[in-house]
Residue, then its C-alpha position, 0 to 999 in steps of 0.5 A: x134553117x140558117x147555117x153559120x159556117x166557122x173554120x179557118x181558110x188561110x190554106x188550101x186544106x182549109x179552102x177544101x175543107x171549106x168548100x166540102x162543107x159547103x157543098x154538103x149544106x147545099x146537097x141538104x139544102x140549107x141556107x149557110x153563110x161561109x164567112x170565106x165567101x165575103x163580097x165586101x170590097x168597099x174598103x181596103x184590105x188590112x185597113x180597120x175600116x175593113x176590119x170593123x166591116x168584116x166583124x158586123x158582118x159576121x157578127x151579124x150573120x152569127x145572130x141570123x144563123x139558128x146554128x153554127x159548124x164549125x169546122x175545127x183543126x183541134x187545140x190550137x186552131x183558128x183564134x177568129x173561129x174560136x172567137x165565133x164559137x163562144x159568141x155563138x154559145x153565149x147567144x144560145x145557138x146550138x153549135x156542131x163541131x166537126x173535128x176535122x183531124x181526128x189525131x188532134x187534141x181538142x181544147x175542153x172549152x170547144x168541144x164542152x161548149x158544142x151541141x155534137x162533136x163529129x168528124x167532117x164525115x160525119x157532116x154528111x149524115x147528120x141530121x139537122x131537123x133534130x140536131x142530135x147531141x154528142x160528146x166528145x171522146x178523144x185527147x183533149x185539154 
């Protein structure tokens, strides 16, 4: 099974968060694409080649995976990791969203669209073989 790994990393809370959830896909042994781990160093940063480049790739890897997790920092997280959500949803991948603050309100078009909705804790027992459902249950808009 192929991961997509979504979730902000502009921080080092969110590096952690990152790196946790990595090594829990690896311990499960799934293949997972980690958008923070980008290799591309053909084009120069901040340019729109660079842009275009970095969307492909991720877009593309969106179509490779059979689900995404999406790591989500409640109502006003990351507009890149929303937008990834949505395009994974339209195309029909079931998608896991771990909240990751459990005091965050949550944004009805996030967690309505998710196949589970867990805390990142969770993440380490969830069973991706039947990729159980849940709803969400806290504050939300």
């Amino acid at each position: 099974m192929k991961i997509y790994l979504a979730g902000p990393f502009f921080n080092e809370t969110e590096v952690r968060n990152v790196e946790f959830a990595e090594q829990i896909l690896k311990e499960k042994g799934l293949e997972y694409f980690s958008p923070m781990r980008h290799e591309e160093r053909t084009e120069e940063p901040g340019t729109s080649a660079w842009a275009h480049k970095l969307f492909e790739m991720d877009r593309a890897a969106i179509e490779g995976a059979d689900a995404l997790v999406v790591l989500y920092y409640g109502n006003y997280s990351d507009t890149g990791t929303a937008w990834e959500c949505g395009y994974a949803y339209a195309k029909g991948k079931p998608i896991i969203l771990v909240h990751v603050d459990d005091n965050a309100d949550s944004n009805l078009m996030m967690h309505c669209g998710c196949r589970a909705n867990i805390s990142l804790q969770d993440l380490k027992d969830y069973d991706f073989s039947i990729m159980p459902g849940s709803e969400y249950t806290g504050k939300m808009f």
